[in-house]
C-alpha positions in Angstrom: 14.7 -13.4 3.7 11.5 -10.3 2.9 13.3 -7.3 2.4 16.8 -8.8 1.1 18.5 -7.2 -1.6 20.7 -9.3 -4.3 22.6 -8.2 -6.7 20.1 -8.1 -9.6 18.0 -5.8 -12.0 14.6 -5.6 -10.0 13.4 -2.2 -8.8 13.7 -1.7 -5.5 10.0 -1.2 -3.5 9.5 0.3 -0.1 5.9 -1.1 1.7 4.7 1.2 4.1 2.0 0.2 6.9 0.7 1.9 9.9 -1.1 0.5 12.5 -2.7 1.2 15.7 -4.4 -1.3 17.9 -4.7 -4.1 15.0 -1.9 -6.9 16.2 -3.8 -9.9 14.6 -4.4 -8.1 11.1 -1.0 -7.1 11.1 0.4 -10.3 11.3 -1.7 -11.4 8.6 -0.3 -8.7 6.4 3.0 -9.0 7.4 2.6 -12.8 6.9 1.7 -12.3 3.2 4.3 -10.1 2.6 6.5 -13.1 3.7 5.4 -14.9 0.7 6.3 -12.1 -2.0 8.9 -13.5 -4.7 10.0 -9.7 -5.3 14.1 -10.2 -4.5 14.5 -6.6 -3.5 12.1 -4.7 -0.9 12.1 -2.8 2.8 9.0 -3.2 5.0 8.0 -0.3 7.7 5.1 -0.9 9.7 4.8 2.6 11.7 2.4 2.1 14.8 0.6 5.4 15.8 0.6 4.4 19.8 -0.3 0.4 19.6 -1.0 -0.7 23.2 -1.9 -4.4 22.1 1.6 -6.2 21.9 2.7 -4.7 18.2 6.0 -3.8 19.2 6.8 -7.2 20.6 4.8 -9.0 18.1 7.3 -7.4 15.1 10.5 -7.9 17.0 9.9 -11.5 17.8 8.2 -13.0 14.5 8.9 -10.0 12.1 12.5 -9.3 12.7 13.4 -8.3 8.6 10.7 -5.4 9.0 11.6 -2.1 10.3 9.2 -0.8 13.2 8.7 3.1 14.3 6.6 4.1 16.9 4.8 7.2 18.2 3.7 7.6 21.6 0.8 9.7 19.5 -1.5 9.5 17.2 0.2 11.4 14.0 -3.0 10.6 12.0 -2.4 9.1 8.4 -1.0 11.6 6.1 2.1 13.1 8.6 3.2 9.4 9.5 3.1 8.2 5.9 5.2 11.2 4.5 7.1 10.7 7.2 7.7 6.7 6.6 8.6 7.7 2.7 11.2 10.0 3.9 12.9 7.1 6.0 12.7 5.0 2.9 14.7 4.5 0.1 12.4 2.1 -2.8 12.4 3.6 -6.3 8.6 2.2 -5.5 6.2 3.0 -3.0 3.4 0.6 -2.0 1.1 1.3 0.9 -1.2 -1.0 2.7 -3.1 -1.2 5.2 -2.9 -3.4 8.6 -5.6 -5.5 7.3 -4.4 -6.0 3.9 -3.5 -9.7 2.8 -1.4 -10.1 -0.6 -2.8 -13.4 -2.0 -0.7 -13.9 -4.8 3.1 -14.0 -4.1 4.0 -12.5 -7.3 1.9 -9.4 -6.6 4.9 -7.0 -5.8 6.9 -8.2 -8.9 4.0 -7.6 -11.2 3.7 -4.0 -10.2 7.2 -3.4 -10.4 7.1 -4.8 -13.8 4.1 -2.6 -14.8 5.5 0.6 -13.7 9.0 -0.6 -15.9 6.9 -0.9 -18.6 4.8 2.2 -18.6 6.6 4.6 -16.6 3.4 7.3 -17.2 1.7 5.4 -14.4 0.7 7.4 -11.8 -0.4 4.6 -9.4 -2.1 1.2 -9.3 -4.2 -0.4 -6.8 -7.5 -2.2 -6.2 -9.4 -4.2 -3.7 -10.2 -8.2 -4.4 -13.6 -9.5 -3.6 -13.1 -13.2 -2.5 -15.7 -15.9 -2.4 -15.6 -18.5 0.7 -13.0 -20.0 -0.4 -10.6 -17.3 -0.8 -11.4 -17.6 -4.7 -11.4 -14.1 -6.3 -14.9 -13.4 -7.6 -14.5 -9.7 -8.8 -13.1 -6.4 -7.6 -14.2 -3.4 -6.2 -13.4 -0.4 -7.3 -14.0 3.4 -6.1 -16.0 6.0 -8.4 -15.5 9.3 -7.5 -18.7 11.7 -8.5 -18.8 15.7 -9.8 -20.3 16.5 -6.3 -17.2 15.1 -4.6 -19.0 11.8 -2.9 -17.3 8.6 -3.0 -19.0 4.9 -4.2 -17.4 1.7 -3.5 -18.3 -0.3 -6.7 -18.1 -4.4 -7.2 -17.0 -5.5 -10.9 -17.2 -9.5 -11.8 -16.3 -8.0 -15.8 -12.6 -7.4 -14.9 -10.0 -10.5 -15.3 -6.7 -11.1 -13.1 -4.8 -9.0 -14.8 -7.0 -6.5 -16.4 -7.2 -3.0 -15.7 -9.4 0.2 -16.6 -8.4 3.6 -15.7 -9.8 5.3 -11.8 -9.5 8.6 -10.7 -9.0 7.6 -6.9 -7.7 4.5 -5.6 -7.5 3.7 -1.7 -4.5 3.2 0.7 -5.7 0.1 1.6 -3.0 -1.4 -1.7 -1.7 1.8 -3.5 1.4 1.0 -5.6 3.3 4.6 -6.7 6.7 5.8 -7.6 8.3 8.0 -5.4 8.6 10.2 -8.0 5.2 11.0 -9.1 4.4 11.0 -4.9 6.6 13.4 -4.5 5.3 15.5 -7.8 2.1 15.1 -6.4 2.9 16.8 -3.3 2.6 13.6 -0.8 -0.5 13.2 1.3 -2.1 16.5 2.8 -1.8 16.7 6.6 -4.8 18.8 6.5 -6.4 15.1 6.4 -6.1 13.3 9.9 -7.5 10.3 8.7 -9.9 9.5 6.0 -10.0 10.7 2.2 -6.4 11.4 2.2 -5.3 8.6 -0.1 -8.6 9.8 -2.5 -7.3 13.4 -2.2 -3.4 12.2 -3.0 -5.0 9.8 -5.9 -7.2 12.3 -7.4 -4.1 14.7 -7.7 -2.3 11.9 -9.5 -4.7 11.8 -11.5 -5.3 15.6 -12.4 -1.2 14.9 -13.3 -2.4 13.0 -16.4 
């Protein structure tokens, strides 16, 4: 059962997702999540005033992931500080609605990475897929001296490669709670947009 919690050595993550108005991506993501072979993880999906079925759509298919709800629109920063105070993961992963997690081992990998180099300050990254669902690259974000953003696609970059970014999006953003909360959490002076760059670029500035 997602979200279970044996008795064993694995780090326990917390996956935080908000949504508003997106029931059919949702399930998707949720869906993948599923399919994660990580033994030990919570899932809250916050919904910022859904009026397409979400609610009912978690309780009846998605029962083993915790739902909030605000009658308003909190915007992204308040509700994900406020999800990360109801949780309790060593880990932090956001993702958006319309994320899918094609590899089930995904979670366990990061967790594995951040055991391994506990310097990380977080680790994310967008798949390009072909037709087929076959992984053809990544993209990646650059972030320039006069503050603009570009969205850049890499074929050079092997499953399980990395290089080093100064902003990452929200989209998949694996953290520890620790360095989220050194960091300050996101800035609630951002509504919505260019708070996960602001939150990853102060990561960043953290070493």
């Amino acid at each position: 059962m997602p979200g279970s919690a044996p008795a064993d050595k694995a780090e326990f993550v917390s996956v935080i997702i908000l949504t508003r108005n997106r029931r059919e991506d949702l399930i998707l993501c949720l869906e993948s999540l599923a399919r994660q072979s990580h033994p030990r993880f919570e899932t809250l999906v916050f919904d910022n005033g859904s009026a397409d079925g979400t609610r009912e759509t978690v309780a009846q298919r998605f029962a083993w992931a915790r739902y909030l709800r605000s009658e308003t629109n909190l915007g992204t920063s308040l509700s994900r500080n406020l999800a990360v105070s109801l949780t309790r993961g060593k880990y932090l992963w956001f993702l958006d609605d319309d994320t899918v997690v094609h590899e089930s081992g995904y979670m366990a990998e990061m967790a594995r990475l951040f055991e391994a180099e506990p310097g990380l300050g977080a680790v994310g990254g967008e798949a390009v897929l072909d037709g087929g669902n076959s992984i053809v690259g990544v993209k990646s974000l650059e972030l320039h001296a006069n503050g603009l953003i570009r969205g850049v696609f890499r074929c050079d970059l092997g499953q399980g490669e990395r290089r080093d970014v100064r902003c990452l999006p929200t989209c998949n953003f694996f953290t520890t709670r620790e360095a989220f909360a050194k960091a300050g959490g996101f800035d609630p002076w951002f509504f919505f947009y260019l708070e996960d760059l602001d939150l990853s670029y102060r990561l960043y500035k953290r070493g």
